[in-house]
N, C-alpha and C positions, 0 to 999 in steps of 0.2 A: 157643263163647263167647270164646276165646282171641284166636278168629281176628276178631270184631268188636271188639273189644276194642283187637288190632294193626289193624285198618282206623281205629277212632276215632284211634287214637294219629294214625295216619300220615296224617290228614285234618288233623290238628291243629297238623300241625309241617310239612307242606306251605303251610298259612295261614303260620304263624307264618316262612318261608322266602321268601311272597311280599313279609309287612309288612317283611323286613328288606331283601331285595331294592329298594323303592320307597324305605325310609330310605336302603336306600345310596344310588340314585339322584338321591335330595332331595341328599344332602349333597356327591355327586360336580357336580351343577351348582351350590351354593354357592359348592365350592373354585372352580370353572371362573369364574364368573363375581367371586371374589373377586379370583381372579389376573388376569382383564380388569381391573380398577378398578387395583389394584396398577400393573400398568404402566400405565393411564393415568396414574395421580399421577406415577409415574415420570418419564413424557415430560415432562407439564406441570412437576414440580419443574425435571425435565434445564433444558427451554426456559425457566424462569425463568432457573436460573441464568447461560444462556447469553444474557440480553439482560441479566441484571446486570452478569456478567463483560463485557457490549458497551458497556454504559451508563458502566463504569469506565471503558473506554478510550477511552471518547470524553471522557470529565471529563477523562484525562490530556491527550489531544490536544486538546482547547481551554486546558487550563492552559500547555503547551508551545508554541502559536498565540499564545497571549495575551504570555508572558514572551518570545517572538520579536518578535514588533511592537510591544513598551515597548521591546526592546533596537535597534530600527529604528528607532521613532520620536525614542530620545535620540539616536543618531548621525545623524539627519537636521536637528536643532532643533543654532542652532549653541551652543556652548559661553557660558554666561552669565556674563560679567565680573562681579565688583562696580563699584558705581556709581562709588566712589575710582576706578578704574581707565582706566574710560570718560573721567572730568572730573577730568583732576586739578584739586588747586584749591593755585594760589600763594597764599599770604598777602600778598595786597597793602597796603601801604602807601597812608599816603595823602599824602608824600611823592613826590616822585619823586627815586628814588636820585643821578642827577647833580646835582641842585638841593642833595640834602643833600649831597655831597662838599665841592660849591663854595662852601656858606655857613656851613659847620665850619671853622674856622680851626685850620691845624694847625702846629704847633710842628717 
């Protein structure tokens, strides 16, 4: 009686060794396929950041493009006088200064 007794047992925990066995296996492709996703976010984060970090340097090298060819473009536009400078303007009379000398009568 003893001896079926230890056979029930050891039918019972042979089961119970295979259900753990298939749980660990459930859970060993889990992790496996948990750490596939893992790194993929990884790459895809990695590759975002490295066409942010592209996309920065290209804002800088078009901001440094842009403030090179304003700094070309003023030194090729020639230098803008004020309009005083261009035309001077005499205050003319409507006199003409030898006329007035000669028809002043001077003492």
């Amino acid at each position: 009686m003893q001896k079926n007794l230890m056979n029930k047992k050891l039918v019972t925990l042979k089961q119970e060794n295979k259900e753990a066995q298939a749980d660990w296996t459930i859970i060993q492709q889990y992790l496996v396929d948990l750490n596939l996703n893992d790194k993929g976010e990884q790459e895809k984060s990695s590759i975002l950041q490295g066409q942010q970090h592209q996309d920065a340097e290209s804002v800088a090298r078009a901001e440094i493009a842009t403030a090179q060819e304003e700094g070309l473009l003023q030194n090729e536009l020639p230098l803008q006088e004020d309009p005083v400078e261009l035309h001077p303007q005499h205050p003319q009379n409507s006199f003409d200064e030898s006329s007035t000398h000669n028809s002043i009568p001077q003492f």
